[in-house]
C-alpha positions as CSV (number, residue, x, y, z in Angstrom):
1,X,113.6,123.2,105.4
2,X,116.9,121.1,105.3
3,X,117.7,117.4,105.9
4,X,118.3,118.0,109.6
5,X,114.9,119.6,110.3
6,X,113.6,117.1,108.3
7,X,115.1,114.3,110.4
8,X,114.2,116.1,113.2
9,X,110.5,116.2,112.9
10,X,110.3,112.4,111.6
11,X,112.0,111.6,114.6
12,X,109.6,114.1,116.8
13,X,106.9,112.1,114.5
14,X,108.0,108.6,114.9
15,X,108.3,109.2,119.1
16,X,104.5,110.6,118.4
17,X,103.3,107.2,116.8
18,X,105.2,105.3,119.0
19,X,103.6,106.8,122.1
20,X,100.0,106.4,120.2
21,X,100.5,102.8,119.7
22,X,102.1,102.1,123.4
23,X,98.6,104.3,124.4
24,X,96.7,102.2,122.4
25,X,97.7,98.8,123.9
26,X,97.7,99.9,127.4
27,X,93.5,101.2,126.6
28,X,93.2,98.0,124.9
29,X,94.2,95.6,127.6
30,X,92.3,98.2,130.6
31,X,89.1,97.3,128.5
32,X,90.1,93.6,128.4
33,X,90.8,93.6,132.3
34,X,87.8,95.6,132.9
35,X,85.2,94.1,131.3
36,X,84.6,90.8,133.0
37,X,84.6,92.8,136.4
38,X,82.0,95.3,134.8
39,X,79.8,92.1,133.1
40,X,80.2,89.9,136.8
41,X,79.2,87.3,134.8
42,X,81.8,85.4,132.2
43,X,78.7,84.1,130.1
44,X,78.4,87.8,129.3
45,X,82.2,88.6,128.6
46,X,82.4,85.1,126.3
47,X,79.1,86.9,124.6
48,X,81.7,90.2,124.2
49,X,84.4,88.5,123.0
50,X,82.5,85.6,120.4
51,X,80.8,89.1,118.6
52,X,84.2,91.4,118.5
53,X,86.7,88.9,117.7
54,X,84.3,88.1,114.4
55,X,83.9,92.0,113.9
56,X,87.7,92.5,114.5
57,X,89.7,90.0,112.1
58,X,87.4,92.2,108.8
59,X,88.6,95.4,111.0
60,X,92.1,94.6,111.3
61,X,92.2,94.1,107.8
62,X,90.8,97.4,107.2
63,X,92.9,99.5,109.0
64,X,96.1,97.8,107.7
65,X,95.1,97.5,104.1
66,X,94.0,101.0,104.0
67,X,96.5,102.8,105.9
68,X,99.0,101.3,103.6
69,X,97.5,101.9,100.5
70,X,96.3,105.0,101.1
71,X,99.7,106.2,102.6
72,X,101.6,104.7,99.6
73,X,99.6,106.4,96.8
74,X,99.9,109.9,98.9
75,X,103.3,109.7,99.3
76,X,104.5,109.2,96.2
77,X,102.9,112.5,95.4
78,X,102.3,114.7,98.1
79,X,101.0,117.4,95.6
80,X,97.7,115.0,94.7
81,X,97.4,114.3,98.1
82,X,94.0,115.8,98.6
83,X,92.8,114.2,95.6
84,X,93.8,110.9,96.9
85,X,92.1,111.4,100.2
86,X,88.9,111.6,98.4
87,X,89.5,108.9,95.8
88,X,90.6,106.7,99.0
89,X,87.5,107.5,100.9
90,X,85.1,106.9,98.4
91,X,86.9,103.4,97.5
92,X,86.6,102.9,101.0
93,X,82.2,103.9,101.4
94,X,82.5,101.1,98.9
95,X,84.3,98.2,100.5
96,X,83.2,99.3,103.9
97,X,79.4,100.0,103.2
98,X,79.5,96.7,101.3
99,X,81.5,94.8,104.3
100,X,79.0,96.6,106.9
101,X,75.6,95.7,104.8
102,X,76.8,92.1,104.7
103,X,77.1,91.8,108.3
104,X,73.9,93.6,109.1
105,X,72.3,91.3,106.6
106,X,73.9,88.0,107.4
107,X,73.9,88.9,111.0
108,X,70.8,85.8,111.5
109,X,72.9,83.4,109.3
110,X,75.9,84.2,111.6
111,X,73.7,83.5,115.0
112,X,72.3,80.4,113.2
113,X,76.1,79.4,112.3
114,X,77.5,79.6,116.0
115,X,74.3,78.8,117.6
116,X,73.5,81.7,119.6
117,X,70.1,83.6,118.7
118,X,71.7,87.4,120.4
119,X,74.0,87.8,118.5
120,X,72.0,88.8,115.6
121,X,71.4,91.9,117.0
122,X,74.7,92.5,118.5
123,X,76.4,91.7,115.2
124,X,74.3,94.2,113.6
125,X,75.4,96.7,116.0
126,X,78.5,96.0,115.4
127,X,78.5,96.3,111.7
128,X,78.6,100.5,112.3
129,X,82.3,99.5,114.2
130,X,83.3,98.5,110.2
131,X,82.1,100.9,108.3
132,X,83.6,103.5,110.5
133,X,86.7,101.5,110.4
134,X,87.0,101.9,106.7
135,X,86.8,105.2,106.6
136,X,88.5,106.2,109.1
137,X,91.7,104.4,108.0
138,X,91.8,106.4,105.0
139,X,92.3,109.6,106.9
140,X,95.0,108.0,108.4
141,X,96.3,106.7,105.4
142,X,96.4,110.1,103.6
143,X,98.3,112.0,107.1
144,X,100.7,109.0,107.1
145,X,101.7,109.1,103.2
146,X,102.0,113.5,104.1
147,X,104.2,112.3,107.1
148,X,101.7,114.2,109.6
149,X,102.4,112.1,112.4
150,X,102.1,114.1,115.2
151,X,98.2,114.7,113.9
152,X,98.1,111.2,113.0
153,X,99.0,110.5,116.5
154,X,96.3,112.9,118.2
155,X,93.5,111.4,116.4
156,X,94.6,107.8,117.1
157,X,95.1,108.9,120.8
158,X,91.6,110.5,120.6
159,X,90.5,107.6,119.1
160,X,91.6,105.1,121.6
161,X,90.2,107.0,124.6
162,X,86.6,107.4,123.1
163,X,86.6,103.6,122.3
164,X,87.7,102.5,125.7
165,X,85.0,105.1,127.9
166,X,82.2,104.2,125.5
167,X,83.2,100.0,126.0
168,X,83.6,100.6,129.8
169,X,80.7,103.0,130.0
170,X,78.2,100.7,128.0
171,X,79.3,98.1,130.1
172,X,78.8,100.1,133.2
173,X,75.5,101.0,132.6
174,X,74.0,97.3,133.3
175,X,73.5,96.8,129.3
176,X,75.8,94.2,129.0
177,X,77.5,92.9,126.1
178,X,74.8,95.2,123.4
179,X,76.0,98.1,125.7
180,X,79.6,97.9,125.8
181,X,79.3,96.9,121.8
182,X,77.0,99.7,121.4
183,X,79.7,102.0,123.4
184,X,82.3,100.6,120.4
185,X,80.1,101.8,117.5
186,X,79.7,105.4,119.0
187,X,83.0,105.7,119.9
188,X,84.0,104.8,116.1
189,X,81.6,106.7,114.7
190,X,82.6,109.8,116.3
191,X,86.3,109.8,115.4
192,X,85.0,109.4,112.1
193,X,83.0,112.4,112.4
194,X,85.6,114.1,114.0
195,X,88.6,113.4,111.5
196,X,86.7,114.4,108.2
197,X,86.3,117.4,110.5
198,X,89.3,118.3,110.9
199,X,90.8,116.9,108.2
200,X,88.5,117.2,105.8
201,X,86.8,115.0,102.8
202,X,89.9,115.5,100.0
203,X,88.8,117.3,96.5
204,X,87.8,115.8,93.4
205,X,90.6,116.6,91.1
206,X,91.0,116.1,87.3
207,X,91.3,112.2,85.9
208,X,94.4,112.4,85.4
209,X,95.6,112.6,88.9
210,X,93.8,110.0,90.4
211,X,94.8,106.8,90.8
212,X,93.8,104.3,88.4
213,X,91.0,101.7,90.7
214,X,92.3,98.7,89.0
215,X,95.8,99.3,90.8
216,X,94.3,100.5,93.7
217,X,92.8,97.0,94.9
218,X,95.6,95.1,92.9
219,X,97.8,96.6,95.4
220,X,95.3,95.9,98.2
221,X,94.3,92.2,97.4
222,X,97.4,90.8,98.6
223,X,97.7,92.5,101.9
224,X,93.9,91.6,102.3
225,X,94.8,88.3,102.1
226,X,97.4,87.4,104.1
227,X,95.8,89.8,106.9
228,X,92.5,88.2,106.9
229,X,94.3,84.7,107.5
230,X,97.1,86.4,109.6
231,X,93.5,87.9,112.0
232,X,92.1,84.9,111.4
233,X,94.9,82.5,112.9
234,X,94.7,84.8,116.0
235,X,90.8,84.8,116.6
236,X,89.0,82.2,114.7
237,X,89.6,79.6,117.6
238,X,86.7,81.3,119.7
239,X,84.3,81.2,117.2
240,X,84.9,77.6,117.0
241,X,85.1,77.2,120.6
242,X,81.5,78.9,120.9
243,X,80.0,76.7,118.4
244,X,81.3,73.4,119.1
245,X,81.0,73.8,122.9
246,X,77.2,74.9,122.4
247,X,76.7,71.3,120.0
248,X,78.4,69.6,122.6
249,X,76.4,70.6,125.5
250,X,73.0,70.2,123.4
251,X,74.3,66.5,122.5
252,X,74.2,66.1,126.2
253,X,70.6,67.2,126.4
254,X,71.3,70.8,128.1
255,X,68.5,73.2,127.7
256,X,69.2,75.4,124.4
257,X,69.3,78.7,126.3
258,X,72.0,76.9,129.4
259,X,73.8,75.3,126.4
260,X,74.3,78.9,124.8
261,X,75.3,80.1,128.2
262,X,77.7,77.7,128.9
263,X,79.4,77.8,125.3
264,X,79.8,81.5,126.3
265,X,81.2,81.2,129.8
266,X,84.3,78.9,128.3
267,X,84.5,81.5,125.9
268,X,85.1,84.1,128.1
269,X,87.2,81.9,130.1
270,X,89.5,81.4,126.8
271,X,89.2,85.1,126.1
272,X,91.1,85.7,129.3
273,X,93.9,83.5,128.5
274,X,94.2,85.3,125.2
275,X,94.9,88.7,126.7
276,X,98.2,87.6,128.2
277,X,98.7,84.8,125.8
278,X,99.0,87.8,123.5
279,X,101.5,89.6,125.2
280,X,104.5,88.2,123.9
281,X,103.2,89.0,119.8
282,X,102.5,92.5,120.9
283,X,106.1,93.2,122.4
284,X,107.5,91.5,119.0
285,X,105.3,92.9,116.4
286,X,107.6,96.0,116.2
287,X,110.6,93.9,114.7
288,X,108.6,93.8,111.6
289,X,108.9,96.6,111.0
290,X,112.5,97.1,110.7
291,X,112.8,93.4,109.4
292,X,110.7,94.8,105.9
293,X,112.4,97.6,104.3
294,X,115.9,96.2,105.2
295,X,115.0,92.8,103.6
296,X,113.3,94.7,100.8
297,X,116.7,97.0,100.4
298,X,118.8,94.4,100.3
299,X,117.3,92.0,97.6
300,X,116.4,94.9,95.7
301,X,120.3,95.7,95.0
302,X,121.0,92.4,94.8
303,X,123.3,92.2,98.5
304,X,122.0,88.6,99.9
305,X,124.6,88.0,102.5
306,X,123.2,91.7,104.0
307,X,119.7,89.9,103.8
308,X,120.9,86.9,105.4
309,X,122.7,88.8,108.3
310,X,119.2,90.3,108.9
311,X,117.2,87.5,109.0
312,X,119.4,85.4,111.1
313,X,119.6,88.2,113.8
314,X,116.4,89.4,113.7
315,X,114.7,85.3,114.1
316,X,117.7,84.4,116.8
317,X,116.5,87.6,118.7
318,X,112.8,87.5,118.3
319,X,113.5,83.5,119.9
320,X,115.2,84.9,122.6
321,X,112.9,87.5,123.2
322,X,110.1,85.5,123.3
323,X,110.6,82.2,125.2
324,X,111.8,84.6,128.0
325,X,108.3,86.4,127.9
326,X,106.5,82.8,127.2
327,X,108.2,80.8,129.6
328,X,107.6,82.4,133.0
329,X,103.8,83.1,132.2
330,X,103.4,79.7,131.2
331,X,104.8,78.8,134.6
332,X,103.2,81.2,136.4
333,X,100.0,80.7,134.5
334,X,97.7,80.6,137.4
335,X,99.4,83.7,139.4
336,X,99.1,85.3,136.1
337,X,95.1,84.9,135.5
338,X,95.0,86.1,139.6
339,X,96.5,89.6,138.5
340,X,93.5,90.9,137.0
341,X,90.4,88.3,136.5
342,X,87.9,87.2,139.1
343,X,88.9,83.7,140.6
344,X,86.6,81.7,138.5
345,X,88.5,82.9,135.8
346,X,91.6,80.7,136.8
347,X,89.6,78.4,134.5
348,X,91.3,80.1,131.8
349,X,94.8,79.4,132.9
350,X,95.3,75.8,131.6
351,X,95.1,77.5,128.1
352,X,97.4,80.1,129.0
353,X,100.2,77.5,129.8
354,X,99.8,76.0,126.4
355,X,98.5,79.3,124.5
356,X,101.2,81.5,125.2
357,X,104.1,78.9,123.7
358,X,101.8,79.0,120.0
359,X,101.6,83.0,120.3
360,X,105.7,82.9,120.7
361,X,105.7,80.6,117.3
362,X,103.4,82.7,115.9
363,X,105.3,85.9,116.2
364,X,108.4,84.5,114.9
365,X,106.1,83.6,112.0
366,X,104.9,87.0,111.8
367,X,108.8,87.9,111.5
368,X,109.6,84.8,108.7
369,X,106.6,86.6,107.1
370,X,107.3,89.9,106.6
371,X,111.1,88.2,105.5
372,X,109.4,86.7,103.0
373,X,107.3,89.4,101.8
374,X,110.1,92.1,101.9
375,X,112.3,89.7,99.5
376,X,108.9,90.4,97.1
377,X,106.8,86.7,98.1
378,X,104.0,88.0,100.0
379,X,101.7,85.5,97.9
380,X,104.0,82.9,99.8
381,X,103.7,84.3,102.9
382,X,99.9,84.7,102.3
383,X,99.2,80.9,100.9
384,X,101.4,79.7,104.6
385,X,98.8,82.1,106.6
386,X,96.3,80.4,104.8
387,X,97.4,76.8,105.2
388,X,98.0,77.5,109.1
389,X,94.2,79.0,109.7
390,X,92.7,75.6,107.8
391,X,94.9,73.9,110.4
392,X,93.5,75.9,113.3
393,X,90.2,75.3,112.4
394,X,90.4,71.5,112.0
395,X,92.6,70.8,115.3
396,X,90.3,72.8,117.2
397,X,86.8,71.1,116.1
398,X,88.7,67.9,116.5
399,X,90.3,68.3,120.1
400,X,87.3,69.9,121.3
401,X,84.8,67.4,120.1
402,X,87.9,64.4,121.4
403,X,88.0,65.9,125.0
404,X,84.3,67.4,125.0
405,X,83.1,69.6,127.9
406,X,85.6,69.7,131.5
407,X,88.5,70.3,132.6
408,X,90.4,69.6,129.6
409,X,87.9,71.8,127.1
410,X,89.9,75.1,127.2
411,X,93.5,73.4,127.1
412,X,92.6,71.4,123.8
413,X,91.2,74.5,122.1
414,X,94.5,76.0,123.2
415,X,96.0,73.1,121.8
416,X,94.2,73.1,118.4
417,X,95.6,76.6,117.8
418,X,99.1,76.0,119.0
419,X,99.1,73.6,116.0
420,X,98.3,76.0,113.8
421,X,101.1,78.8,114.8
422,X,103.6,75.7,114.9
423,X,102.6,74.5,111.1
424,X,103.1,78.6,110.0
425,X,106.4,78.7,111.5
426,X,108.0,75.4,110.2
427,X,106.6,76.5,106.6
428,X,108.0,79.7,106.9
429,X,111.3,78.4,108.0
430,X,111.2,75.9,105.8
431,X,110.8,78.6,102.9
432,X,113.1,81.0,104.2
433,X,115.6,78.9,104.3
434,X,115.0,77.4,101.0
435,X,115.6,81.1,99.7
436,X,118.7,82.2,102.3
437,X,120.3,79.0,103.4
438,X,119.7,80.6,107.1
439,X,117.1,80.5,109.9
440,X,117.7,80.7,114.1
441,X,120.6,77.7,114.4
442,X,119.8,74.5,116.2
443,X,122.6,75.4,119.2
444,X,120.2,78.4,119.7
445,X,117.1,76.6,119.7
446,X,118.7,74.2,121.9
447,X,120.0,76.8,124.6
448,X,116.8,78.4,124.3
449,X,114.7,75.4,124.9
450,X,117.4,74.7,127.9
451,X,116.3,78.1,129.3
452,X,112.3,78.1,128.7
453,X,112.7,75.0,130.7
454,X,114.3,76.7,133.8
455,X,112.1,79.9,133.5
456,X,109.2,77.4,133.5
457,X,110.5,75.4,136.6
458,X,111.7,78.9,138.6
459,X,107.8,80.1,137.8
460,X,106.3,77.1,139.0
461,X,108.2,76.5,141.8
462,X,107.6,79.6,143.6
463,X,103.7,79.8,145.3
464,X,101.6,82.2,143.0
465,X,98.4,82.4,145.0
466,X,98.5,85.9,145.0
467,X,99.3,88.8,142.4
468,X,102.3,89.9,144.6
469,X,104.0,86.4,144.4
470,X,102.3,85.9,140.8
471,X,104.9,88.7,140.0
472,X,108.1,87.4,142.0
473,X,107.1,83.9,140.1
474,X,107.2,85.6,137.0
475,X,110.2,87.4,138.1
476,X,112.4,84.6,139.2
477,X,111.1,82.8,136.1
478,X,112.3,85.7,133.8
479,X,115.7,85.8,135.4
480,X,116.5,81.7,135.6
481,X,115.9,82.0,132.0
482,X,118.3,84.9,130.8
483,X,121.1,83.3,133.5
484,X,120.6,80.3,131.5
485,X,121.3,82.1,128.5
486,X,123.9,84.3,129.5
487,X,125.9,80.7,131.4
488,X,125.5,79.0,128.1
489,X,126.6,82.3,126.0
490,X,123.9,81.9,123.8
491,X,123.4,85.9,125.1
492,X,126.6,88.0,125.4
493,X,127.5,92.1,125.4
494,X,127.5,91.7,121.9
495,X,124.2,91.1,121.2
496,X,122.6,94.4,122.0
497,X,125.4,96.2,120.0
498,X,124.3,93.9,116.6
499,X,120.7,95.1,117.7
500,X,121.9,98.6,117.6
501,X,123.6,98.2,114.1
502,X,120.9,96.6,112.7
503,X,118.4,99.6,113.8
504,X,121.0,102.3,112.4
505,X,121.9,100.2,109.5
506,X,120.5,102.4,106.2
């Protein structure tokens, strides 16, 4: 096959994992819409959400950890590929069995720790959803490193569509929370089934051509790391929100169960907010990866003013793109919640307005991260992760127990976090441009906070008491920001060319 065939089906490929991913996200936020229509009660969405954003920052970790490795050790020698499959999978019975056993174990501990007696058992369901997980990123992995995207692509596609009829149809059925959790652990364990199916479990292969285990998790360690507090930064704020509202509410001499139910309402409340907070991180996520291997490239042949170039662009776009995402929805915040939530779930929407700003931080953190990791300091970008969760944590047990149980509750947890993605970005900065001399320039952040502020007002201004006006809010929000930008000419025609060159650059 020659280099234009070849290009030809990476590019087929590429458009197939691109279309898996975009798949996935739309399945992902139907279940997230969904779900508190299918519970009718929040108490039993916040029980959802406290249990799977727990099981989902040790899941996210698996996936990317694995895939990577996996993918890295197959490709650089396709012809051991089936051996790797099966060295991969069996590293991966290990850490997943282990990681699975621990939760089913500590599943009472975990209850005890966030005060709430179910979810012991729905932790322990749960625990399949991991194990699965682990294994099932190793296939992946291995079809990745063989460049078999377009099967890759099926099985994620498959994948996604079991997990969101089994959530839905758990939920459905009147089993609640256990049901639609239940509904996860099926749906994972039959993709499992079905990939070793059709892919098959590898071969065993002579010692020689396996990959030695101590460089195996010394090039894991790192990436679990820094994706454990990356997760973590993300999610950890409703696991503190469940436990200290649930203290809060027993301080005040609430019954233990209405305490428990109450913690669980604001936590589905907050959950709410997080689906569109998170909207802005998901439309930026895929600058990191073109930000890594050019960073990588370039300091690898020494060319720092190509690295520079990248960085700079890539931050002063990512800014751009963002506040005119963050801005409108934080206007809009209310109209927003109305497009898709029952109307007690407008509680949510005071975290939204603040939320949304931290998410837009944090993905330009993500960005300075994978900066810093492709110039070879992902133990930097891993200790700032790390710094920034600790933060999380501590702003959020102290707002919540400053403001206590209201009005206010959801907007300081919001608060608390937006500390947190603020402290990762100024390190970050602060590192990146230790090591470049560049970040986004102050005139850009000035014209950009010029513009967030006009995108807010426009949002605001216009009546969003309805979804149809939520959208012309948003709408006129979105466009009095880019008019700002393109008056003050901090946006110009030649800003999607540099885009362009930066995509094509090799």
């Amino acid at each position: 096959m020659n280099s234009s065939e070849d290009a030809r089906r990476a590019g087929r490929g590429l458009v197939s994992i691109a279309g898996a991913k975009g798949y996935f996200i739309v399945t992902s936020y139907a279940v997230q819409l969904l779900l508190p229509r299918l519970f009718g009660e929040a108490k039993e969405f916040g029980l959802y959400s406290a249990t799977m954003s727990g099981v989902a920052i040790l899941t996210n970790v698996l996936i990317v950890a694995t895939i990577q490795s996996v993918s890295k050790f197959v490709s650089e020698d396709e012809s051991r590929a089936e051996v790797t499959l099966r060295q991969g999978l069996r590293i991966q019975a290990l850490v997943g069995g282990t990681l699975a056993l621990a939760l089913f174990a500590f599943a009472p501990a975990i209850a005890r720790l966030l005060l709430d007696g179910q979810l012991t058992r729905l932790v322990r369901i749960a625990s399949l959803v991991v194990f699965a997980y682990a294994l099932y990123a190793a296939v992946v992995g291995s079809l990745n490193g063989r460049h078999w995207f377009a099967k890759q692509a099926r099985l994620d596609v498959t994948f996604s569509t079991l997990r969101t009829i089994g959530i839905l149809a758990g939920a459905a059925l009147g089993f609640g929370a256990m049901g639609a959790i239940a509904g996860f652990a099926a749906a994972a364990t039959s993709i499992v089934t079905i990939s070793l199916i059709w892919i098959g479990f590898g071969k065993a292969g002579m010692p020689g051509e396996k990959i030695r285990r101590r460089r195996w998790i010394g090039f894991m360690a790192p990436i679990w790391t820094y994706q454990i507090c990356l997760n973590g930064i993300l999610m950890i704020d409703l696991q503190v929100l469940k436990r200290t509202a649930t203290e809060i509410a027993l301080a005040g001499a609430a019954p233990s169960q209405v305490a428990v139910d109450l913690a669980n309402q604001y936590v589905g409340y907050y959950r709410a907010a997080q689906t569109f907070a998170f909207v802005p991180y998901q439309l930026i996520i895929s600058m990191t990866f073109i930000v890594f291997p050019m960073i990588s490239r370039a300091t690898s042949i020494g060319n720092r003013e190509a690295a520079r170039s990248t960085i700079q662009h890539a931050m002063r776009f990512s800014l751009l793109l963002l506040l005119l995402v963050a801005a409108p929805t934080s206007g809009a915040a209310e109209g927003v919640m109305r497009l898709a939530y029952p109307l007690d779930y407008l509680a949510g929407a005071p975290a939204l307005s603040v939320l949304v700003f931290g998410v837009a931080a944090f993905a330009l953190f993500a960005v300075s991260a994978t900066a810093i990791s492709g110039a070879g300091k992902p133990s930097v970008a891993a200790m700032i992760a790390a710094v920034s969760l600790i933060v999380v944590v501590i702003a959020n047990r102290v707002l919540l127990m400053r403001f206590g149980l209201g009005d206010h509750t959801l907007r300081a947890a919001a608060t608390g976090t937006v500390i947190g993605m603020m402290v990762a970005l100024v390190l970050s900065a602060w590192v990146i441009h230790r090591s470049f001399g560049v970040f986004i320039p102050v005139s850009t952040w000035i014209r950009a906070g010029v513009a967030s502020v006009a995108g807010y007002a426009a949002a605001a201004a216009v009546p969003h008491q309805s979804a149809l006006m939520a959208l012309v809010a948003l709408a006129a929000g979105f466009l009095s920001a880019l008019g700002v930008l393109i008056v003050t000419r901090e946006l110009t025609p030649n800003d999607w060319q540099a885009v362009r060159r930066i995509a094509r650059r090799d």
